[in-house]
C-alpha positions as CSV (number, residue, x, y, z in Angstrom):
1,X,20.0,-22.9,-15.1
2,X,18.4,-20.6,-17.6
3,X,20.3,-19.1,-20.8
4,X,21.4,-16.2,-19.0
5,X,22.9,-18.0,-16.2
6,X,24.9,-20.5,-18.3
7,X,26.3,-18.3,-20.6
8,X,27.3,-15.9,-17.7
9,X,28.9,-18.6,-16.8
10,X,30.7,-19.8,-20.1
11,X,32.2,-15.7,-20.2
12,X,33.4,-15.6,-16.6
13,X,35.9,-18.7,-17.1
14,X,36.5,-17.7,-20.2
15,X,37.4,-14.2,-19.0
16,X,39.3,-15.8,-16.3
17,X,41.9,-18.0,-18.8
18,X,41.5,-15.1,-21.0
19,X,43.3,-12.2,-18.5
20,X,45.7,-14.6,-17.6
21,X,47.0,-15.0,-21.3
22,X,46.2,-11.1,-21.7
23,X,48.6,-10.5,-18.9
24,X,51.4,-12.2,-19.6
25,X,51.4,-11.2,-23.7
26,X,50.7,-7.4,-22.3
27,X,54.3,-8.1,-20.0
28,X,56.1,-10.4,-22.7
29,X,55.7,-7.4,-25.5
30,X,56.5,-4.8,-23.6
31,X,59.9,-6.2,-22.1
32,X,60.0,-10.0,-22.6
33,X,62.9,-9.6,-20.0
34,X,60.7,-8.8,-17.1
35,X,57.8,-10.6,-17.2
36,X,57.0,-12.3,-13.5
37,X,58.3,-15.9,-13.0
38,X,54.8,-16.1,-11.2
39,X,52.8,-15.3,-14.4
40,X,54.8,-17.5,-16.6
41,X,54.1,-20.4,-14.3
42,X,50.6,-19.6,-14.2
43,X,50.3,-20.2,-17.9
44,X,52.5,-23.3,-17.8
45,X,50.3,-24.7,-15.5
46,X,47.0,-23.3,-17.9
47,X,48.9,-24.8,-20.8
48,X,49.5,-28.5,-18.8
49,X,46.0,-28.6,-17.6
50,X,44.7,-28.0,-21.1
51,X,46.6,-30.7,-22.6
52,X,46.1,-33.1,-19.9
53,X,43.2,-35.5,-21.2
54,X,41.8,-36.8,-18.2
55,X,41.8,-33.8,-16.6
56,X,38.2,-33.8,-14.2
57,X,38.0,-29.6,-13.8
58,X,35.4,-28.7,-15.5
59,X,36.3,-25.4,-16.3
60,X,39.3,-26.7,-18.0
61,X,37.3,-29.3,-20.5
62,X,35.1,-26.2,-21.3
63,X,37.9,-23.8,-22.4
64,X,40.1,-26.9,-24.2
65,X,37.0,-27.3,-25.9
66,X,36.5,-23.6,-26.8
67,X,40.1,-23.6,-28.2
68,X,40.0,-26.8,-29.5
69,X,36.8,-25.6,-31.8
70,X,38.4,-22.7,-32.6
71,X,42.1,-24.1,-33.5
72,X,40.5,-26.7,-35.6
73,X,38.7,-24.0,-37.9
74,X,42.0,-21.6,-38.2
75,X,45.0,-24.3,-38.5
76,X,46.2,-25.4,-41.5
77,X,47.9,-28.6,-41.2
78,X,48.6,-28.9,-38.1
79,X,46.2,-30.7,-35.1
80,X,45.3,-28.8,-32.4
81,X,46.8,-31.1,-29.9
82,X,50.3,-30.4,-31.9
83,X,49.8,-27.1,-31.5
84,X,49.2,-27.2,-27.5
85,X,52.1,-29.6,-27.5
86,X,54.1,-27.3,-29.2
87,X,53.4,-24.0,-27.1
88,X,53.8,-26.0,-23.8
89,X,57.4,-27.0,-25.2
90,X,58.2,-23.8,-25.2
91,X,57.2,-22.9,-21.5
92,X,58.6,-25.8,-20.3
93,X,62.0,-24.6,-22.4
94,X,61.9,-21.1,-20.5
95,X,61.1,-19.3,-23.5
96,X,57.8,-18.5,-23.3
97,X,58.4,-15.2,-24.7
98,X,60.1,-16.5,-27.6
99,X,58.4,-14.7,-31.0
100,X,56.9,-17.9,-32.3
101,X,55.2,-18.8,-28.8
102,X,53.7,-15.1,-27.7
103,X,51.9,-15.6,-31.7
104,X,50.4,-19.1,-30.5
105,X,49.6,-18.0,-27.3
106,X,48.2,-14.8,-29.4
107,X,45.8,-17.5,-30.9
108,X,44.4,-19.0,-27.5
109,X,43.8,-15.6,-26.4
110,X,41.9,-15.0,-29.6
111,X,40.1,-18.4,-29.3
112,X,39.0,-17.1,-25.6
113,X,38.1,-13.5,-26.7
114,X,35.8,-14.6,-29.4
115,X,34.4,-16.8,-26.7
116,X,33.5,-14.6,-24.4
117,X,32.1,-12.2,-26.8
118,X,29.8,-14.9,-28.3
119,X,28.5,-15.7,-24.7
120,X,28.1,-11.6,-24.1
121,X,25.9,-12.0,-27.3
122,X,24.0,-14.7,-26.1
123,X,23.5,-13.0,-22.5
124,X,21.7,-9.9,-24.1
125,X,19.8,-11.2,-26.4
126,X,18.2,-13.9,-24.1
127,X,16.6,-11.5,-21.7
């Protein structure tokens, strides 16, 4: 697969896991009361997968890796595998829209948006 390719590749999941947390923080701060049961389980579920180990999709080992990378650089004290833990608690807790969980979700989107802008970067400058 040639540069281009792979790193179209690398934004597109990213993108994907990235709208989905977009979404839902979009909903959450607008009117935490309303935000579909639908999208809360979908991040739930992104949130399990990611902290499931011997998960086998490979799109999920990419982006736990991307956030993994990117939680290890901008937590202090705490592991990111703590920090997953945490955040799931909180979905699993129905209060995913809690203050303290829509800022650590903030952070996976961030570790996903800087991602996907890093694989943009690589896209048009490999041509």
């Amino acid at each position: 697969m040639s540069d281009v390719g792979l790193n179209s590749n690398i934004y597109d999941i990213s993108s994907k896991y990235l709208g989905i947390l977009n979404r839902f923080l979009v909903e959450a701060n607008y009117d935490s009361t309303t935000v579909s049961p639908e999208l809360t389980e979908e991040v739930q579920t992104f949130l399990h997968q990611l902290s499931d180990p011997s998960s086998m999709n490979f799109q999920i080992q990419m982006v736990e890796q991307t956030i993994q990378s990117y939680l290890k650089k901008h937590l202090h004290g705490q592991t990111p595998e703590a920090f997953l833990g945490n955040l799931t608690s909180y979905f699993d807790r129905q209060m995913g829209t809690n203050p303290v969980a829509l800022q650590k979700l903030a952070l996976l989107a961030e570790a996903l948006n800087e991602e996907c802008d890093n694989a943009y970067s690589r896209m048009r400058f490999s041509r």
